[in-house]
ChimeraX commands (.cxc) that place a marker at each C-alpha (Angstrom):
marker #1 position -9.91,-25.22,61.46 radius 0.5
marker #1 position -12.36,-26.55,58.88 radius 0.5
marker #1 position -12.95,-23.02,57.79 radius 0.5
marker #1 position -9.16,-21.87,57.55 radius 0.5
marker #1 position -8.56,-24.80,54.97 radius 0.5
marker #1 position -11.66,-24.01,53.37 radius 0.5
marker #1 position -9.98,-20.75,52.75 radius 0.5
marker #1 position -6.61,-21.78,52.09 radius 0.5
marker #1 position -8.35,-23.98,49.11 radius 0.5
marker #1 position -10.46,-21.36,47.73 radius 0.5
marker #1 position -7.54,-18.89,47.92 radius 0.5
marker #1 position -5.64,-22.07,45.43 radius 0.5
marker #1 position -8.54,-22.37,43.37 radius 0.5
marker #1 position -8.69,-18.44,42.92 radius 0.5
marker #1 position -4.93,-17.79,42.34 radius 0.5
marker #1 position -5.25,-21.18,39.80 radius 0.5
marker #1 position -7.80,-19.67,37.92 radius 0.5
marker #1 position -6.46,-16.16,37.85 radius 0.5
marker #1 position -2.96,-17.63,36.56 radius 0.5
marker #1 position -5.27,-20.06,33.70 radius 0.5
marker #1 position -6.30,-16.21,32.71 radius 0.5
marker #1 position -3.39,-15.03,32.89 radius 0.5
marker #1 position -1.98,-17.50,30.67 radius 0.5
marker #1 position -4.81,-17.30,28.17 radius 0.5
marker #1 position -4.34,-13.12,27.91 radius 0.5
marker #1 position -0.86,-13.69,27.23 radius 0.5
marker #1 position -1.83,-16.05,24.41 radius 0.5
marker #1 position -4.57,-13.53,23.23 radius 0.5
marker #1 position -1.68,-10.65,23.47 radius 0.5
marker #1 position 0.80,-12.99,21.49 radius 0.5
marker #1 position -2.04,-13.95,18.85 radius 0.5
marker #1 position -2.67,-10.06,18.54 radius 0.5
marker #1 position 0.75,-8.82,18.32 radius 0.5
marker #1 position 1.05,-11.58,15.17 radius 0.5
marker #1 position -2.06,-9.87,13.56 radius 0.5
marker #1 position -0.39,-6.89,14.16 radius 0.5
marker #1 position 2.99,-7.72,12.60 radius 0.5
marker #1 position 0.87,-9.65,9.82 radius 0.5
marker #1 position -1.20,-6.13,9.35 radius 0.5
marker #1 position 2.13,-4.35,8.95 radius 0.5
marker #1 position 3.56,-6.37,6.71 radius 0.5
marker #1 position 0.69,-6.31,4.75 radius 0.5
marker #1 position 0.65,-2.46,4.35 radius 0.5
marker #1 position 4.10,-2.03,3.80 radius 0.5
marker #1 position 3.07,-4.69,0.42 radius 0.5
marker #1 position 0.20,-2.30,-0.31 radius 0.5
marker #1 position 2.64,0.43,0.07 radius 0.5
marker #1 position 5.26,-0.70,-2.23 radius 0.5
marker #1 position 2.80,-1.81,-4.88 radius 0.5
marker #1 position 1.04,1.79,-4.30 radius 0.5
marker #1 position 4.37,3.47,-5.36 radius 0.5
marker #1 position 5.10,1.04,-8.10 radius 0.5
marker #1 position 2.25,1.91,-9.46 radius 0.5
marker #1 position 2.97,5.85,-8.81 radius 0.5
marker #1 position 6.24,5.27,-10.70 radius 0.5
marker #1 position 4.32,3.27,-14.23 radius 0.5
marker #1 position 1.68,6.04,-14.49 radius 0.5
marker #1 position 4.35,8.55,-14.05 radius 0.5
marker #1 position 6.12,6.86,-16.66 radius 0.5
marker #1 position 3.32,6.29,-18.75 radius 0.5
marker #1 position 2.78,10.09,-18.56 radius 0.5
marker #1 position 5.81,10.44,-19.61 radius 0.5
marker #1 position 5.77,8.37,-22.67 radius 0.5
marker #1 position 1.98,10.13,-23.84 radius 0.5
marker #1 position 3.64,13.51,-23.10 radius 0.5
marker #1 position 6.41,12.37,-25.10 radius 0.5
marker #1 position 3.91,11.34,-27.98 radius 0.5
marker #1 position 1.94,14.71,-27.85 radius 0.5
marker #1 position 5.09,16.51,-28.27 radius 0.5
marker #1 position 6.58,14.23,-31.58 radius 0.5
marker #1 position 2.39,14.67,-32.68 radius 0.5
marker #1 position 2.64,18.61,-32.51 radius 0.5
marker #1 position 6.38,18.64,-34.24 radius 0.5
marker #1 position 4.91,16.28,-36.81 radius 0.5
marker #1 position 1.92,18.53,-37.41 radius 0.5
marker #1 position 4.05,21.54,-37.36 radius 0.5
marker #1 position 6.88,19.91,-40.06 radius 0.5
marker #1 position 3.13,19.07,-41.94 radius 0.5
marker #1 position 2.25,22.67,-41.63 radius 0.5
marker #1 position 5.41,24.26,-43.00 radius 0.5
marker #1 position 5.30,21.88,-45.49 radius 0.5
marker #1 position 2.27,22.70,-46.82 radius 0.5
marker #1 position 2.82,26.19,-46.64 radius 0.5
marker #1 position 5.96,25.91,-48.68 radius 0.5
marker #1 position 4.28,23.91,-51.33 radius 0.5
marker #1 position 0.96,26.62,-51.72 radius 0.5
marker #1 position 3.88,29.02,-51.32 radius 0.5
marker #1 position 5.51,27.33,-54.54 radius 0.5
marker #1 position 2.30,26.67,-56.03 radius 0.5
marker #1 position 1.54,30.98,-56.17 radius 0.5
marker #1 position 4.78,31.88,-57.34 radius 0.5
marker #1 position 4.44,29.62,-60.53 radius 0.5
marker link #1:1,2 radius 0.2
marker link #1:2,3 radius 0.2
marker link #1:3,4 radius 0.2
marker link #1:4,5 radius 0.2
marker link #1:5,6 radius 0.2
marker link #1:6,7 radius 0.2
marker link #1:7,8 radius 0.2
marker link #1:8,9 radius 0.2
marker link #1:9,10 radius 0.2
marker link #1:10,11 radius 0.2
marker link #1:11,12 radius 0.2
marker link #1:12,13 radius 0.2
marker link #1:13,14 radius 0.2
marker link #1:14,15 radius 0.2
marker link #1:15,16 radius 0.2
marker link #1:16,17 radius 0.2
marker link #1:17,18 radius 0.2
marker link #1:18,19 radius 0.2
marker link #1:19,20 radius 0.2
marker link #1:20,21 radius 0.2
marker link #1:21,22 radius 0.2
marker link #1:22,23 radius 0.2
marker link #1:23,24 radius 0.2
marker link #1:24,25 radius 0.2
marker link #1:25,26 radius 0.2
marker link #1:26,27 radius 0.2
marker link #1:27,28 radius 0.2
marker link #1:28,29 radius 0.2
marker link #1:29,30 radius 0.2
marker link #1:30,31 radius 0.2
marker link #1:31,32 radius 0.2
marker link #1:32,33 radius 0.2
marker link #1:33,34 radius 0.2
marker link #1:34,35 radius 0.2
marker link #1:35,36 radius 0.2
marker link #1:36,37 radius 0.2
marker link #1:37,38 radius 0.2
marker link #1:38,39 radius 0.2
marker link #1:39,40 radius 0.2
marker link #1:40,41 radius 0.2
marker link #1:41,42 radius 0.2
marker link #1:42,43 radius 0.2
marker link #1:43,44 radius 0.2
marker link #1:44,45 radius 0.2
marker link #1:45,46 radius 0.2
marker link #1:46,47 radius 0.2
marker link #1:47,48 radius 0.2
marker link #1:48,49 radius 0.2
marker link #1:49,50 radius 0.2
marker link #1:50,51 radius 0.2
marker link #1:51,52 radius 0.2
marker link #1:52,53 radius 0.2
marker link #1:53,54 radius 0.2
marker link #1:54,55 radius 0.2
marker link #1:55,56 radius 0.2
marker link #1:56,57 radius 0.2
marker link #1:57,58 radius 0.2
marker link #1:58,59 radius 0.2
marker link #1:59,60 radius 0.2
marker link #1:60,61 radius 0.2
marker link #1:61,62 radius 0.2
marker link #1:62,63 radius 0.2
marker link #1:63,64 radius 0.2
marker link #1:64,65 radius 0.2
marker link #1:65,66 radius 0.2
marker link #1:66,67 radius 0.2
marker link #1:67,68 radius 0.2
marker link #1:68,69 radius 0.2
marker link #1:69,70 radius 0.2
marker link #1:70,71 radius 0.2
marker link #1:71,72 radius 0.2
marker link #1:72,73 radius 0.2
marker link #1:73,74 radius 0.2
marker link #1:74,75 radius 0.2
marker link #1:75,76 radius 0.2
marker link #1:76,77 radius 0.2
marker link #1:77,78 radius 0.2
marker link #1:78,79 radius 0.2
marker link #1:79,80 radius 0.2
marker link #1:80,81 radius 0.2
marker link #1:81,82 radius 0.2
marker link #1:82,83 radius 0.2
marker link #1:83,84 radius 0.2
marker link #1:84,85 radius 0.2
marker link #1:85,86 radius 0.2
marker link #1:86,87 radius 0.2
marker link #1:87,88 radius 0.2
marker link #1:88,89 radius 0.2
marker link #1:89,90 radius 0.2
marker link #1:90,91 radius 0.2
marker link #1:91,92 radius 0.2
view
C-alpha cells in the first residue's frame, strides 16, 4: 500500500511540475508573441519612413530636374542672345 501512495504522490508531483511548465511556456509564448507584435510594428515604422523618404528624393529629383531644365533654357535664351548681338555687331 506504501508503494501505491508513493506512486499516487509522485504521479502529483509530476503532473504539478509539468502544469508549472506548462504555465511558464505559455508565459514564454505570450512574451514572444509581444516581441513579435513589437517587431511588426516596428517595421511597418521603418516602412513608412522608408517610403517617406522614397517620396522627398523623388521630389527632390524633381525640383534638380526642374533646375537643369530652367539652367539649359537660360543658357539657350544666353546663346541666342549672343548670337543676335555678334549677328548685329557684323552687319554694322
Amino acid at each position: 500500500m506504501n508503494r501505491i501512495k508513493t506512486s499516487g504522490d509522485d504521479f502529483f508531483e509530476e503532473l504539478s511540475r509539468v502544469r508549472a511548465l506548462n504555465v511558464a511556456l505559455e508565459a514564454q509564448l505570450q512574451r514572444k508573441h509581444e516581441e513579435k507584435i513589437g517587431l511588426q510594428e516596428e517595421i511597418a515604422a521603418l516602412k513608412r519612413a522608408f517610403t517617406a523618404d522614397i517620396f522627398q528624393l523623388l521630389a527632390a529629383n524633381e525640383l534638380a530636374q526642374e533646375k537643369v531644365r530652367l539652367s539649359e533654357a537660360a543658357l539657350h535664351a544666353e546663346i541666342l542672345h549672343n548670337r543676335e548681338q555678334h549677328h548685329s555687331e557684323l552687319s554694322r
